[in-house]
C-alpha positions in Angstrom: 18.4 -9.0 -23.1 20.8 -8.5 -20.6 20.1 -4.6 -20.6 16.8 -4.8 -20.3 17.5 -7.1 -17.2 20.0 -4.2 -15.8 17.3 -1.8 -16.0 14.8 -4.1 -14.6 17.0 -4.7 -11.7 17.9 -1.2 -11.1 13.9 -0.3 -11.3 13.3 -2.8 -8.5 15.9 -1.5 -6.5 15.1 2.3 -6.8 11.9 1.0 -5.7 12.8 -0.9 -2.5 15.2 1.6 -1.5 11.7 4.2 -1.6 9.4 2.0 -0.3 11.4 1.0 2.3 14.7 1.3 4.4 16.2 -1.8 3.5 20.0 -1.6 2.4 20.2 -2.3 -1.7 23.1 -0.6 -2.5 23.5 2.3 -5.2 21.7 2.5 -8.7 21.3 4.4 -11.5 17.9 5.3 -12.1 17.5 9.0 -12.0 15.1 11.0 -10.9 13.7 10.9 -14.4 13.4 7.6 -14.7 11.9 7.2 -11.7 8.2 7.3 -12.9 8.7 4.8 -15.2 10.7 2.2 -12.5 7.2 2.5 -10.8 6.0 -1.0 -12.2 8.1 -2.3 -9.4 6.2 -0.7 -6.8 4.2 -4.2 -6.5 7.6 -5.9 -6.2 8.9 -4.0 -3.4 5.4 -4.3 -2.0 5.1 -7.9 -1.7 8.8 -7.4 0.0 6.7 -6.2 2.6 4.3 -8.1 2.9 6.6 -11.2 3.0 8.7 -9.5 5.8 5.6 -8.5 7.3 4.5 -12.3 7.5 7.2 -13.8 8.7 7.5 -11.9 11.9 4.0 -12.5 12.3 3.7 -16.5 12.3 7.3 -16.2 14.1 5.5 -14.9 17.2 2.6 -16.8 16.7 4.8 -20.0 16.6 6.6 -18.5 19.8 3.3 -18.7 21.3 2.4 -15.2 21.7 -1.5 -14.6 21.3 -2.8 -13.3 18.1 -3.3 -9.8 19.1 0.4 -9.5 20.5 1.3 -11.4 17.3 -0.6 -8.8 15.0 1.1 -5.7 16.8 4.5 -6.9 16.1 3.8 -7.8 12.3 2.2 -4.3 12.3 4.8 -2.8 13.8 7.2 -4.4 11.5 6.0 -2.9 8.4 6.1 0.7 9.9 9.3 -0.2 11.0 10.6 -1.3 7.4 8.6 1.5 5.3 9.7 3.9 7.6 6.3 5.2 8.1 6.4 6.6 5.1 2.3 5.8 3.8 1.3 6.4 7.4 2.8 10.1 7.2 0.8 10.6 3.9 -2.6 9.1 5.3 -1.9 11.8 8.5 -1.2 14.7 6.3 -4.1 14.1 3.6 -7.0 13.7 6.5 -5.2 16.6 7.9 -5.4 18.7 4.3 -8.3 17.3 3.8 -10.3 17.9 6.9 -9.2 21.0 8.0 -8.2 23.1 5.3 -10.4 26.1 3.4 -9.4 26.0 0.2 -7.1 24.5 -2.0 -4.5 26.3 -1.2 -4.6 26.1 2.4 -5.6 22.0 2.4 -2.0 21.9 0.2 -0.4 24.2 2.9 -1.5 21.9 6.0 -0.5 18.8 4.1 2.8 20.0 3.6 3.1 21.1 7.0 4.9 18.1 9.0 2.8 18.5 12.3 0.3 16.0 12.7 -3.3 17.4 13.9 -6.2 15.7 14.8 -7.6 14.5 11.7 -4.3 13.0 11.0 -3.8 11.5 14.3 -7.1 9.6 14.1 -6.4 8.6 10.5 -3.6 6.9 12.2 -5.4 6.0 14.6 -7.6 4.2 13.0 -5.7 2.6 10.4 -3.9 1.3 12.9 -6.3 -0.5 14.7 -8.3 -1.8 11.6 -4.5 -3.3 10.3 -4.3 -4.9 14.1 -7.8 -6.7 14.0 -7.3 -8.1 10.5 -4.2 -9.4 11.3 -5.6 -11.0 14.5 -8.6 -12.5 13.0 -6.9 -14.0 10.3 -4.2 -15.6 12.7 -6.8 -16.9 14.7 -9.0 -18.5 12.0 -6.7 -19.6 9.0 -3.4 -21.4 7.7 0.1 -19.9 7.9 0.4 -20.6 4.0 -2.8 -18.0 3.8 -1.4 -15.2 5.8 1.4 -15.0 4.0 -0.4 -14.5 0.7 -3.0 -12.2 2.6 -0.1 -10.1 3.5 1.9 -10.3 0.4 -1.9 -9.5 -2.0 -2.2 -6.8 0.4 1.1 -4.9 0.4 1.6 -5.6 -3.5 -2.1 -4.9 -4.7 -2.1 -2.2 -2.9 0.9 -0.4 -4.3 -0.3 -1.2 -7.5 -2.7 0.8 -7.8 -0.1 4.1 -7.6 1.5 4.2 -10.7 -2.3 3.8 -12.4 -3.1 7.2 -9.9 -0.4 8.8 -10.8 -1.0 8.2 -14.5 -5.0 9.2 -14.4 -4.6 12.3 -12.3 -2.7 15.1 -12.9 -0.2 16.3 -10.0 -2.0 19.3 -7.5 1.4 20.8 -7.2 4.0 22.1 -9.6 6.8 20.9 -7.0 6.7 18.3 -4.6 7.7 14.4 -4.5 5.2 13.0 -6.8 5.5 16.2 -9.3 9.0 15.6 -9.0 9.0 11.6 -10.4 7.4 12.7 -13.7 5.1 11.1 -15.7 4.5 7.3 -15.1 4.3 5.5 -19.3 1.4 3.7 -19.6 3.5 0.7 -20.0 4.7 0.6 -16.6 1.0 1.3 -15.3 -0.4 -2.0 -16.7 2.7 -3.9 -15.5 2.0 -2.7 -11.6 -1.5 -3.6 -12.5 -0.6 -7.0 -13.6 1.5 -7.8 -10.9 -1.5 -6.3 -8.3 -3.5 -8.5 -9.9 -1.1 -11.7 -9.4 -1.2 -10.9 -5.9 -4.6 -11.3 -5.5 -4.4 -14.5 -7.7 -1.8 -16.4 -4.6 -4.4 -15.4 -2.3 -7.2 -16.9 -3.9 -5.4 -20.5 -4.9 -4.3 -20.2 -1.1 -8.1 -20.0 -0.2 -11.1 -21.5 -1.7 -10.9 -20.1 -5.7 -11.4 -16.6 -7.1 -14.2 -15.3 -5.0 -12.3 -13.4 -2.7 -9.8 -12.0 -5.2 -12.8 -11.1 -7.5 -14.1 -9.5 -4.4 -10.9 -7.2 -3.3 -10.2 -6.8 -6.6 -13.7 -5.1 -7.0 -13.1 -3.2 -3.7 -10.0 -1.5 -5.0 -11.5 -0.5 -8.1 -14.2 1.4 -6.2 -11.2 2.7 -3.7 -9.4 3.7 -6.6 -12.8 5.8 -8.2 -13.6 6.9 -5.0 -10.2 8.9 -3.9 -9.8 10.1 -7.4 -13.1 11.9 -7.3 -12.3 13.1 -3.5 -8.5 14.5 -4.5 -10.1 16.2 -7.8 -13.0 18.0 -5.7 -10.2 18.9 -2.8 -7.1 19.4 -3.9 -6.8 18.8 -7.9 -5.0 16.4 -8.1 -2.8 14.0 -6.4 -0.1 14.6 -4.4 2.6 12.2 -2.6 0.7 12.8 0.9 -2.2 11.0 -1.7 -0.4 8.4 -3.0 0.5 7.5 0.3 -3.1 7.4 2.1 -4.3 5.3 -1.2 -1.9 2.7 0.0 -2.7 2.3 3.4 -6.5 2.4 2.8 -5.8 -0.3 -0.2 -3.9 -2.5 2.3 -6.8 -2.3 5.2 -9.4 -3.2 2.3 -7.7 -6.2 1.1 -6.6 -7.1 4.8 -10.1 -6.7 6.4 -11.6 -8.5 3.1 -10.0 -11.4 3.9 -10.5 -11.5 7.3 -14.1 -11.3 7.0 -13.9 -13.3 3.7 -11.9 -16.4 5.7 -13.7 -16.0 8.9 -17.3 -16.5 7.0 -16.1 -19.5 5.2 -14.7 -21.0 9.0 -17.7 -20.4 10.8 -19.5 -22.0 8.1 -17.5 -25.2 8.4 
């Protein structure tokens, strides 16, 4: 029991210390292993999320407006994840969008410049995160946000390992070719933990409507970028793994919005 807990704790770390650039000290999985820590990604996630929260209904309760509110909690979670998804949205609309062929869509999304593609992805990401975050400070409970934030940062990541696992790497070497092979074990783990997130958010709201409904959303994100990274590029690359995360988080975070907002104008 208490190795299994060892390498339980060293998973989660090895996956906060990726997701994020928050100080957890030294561990020992290996590069190796590291595919197989990936159940943790959720974990780290709703790390995020939380974090994310907090500085949000702090600058509410300061009395800042939402929008100025928003920013900062957006800001925050760049500021922690060290733009890392951001940077993989950017280069995969880049690829993506202005590439040829295979070959050169790979070449462009390994390329750090961003282009216009990327900038807009950005761009708009950005702005989609902002008014989310806005509405749902102006229309529901502090109790809510913070599970909105936390489903949306931990479903989100969820769904990685499961991408990883379903579709096969684009490049020999890179980041994601580099972690190896996630088991399937730790891919219905992340899952499950996705899946819990989404279950705080709905006993925070009205029932499981809304989860039911984000839930479905991802599923049809999920179908939808693995058919677009087959026909462009594949497979799935890190630049991928990281776009699939942002555009989880805006679906879960604009869900809501427009979920909670509905069900206030109807009261």
């Amino acid at each position: 029991m208490g190795a299994v807990l060892f390498r339980a704790w060293n998973d989660l770390r090895a996956c906060i210390a990726f997701y994020t650039l928050l100080p957890v000290g030294p561990n020992s999985t290996s590069t190796k292993n590291f595919a197989a820590a990936q159940w943790a990604a959720p974990v780290a996630g709703a790390l995020i999320g939380a974090l994310t929260a907090g500085v949000l209904l702090l600058a509410n309760w300061s009395g800042l407006s939402p929008m100025l509110s928003a920013g900062l909690a957006v800001s925050a979670a760049i500021t922690v994840t060290g733009a890392l998804h951001e940077d993989g949205l950017a280069d995969m609309a880049d690829g993506f969008g202005g590439g040829r062929d295979i070959a050169g869509k790979l070449a462009i999304m390994k390329d750090s410049s961003v282009g216009t593609y990327g900038a807009l992805a950005l761009m708009i990401s950005f702005t989609l995160r902002l008014a989310a975050l806005t509405s749902l400070v102006s229309v529901t409970s502090s109790l809510t946000i913070l599970a909105a934030l936390i489903a949306a940062h931990a479903a989100s990541r969820s769904l990685l390992p499961a991408f990883m696992f379903l579709i096969p790497s684009a490049r020999e070497t890179g980041l994601a070719a580099g972690a190896g092979t996630v088991p399937g074990g730790s891919v219905t783990i992340a899952l499950a933990l996705g899946v819990l997130g989404l279950g705080a958010l709905a006993l925070s709201v009205t029932g499981p409507g809304p989860a039911l409904v984000m839930a479905g959303l991802l599923a049809g994100l999920f179908a939808l970028m693995r058919a677009l990274c087959l026909a462009q590029i594949g497979g799935h690359t890190g630049d991928v793994l990281g776009a699939l995360q942002q555009l989880g988080e805006i679906v879960i975070l604009v869900a809501a919005a427009a979920l909670l907002s509905g069900t206030t104008s109807l009261n």
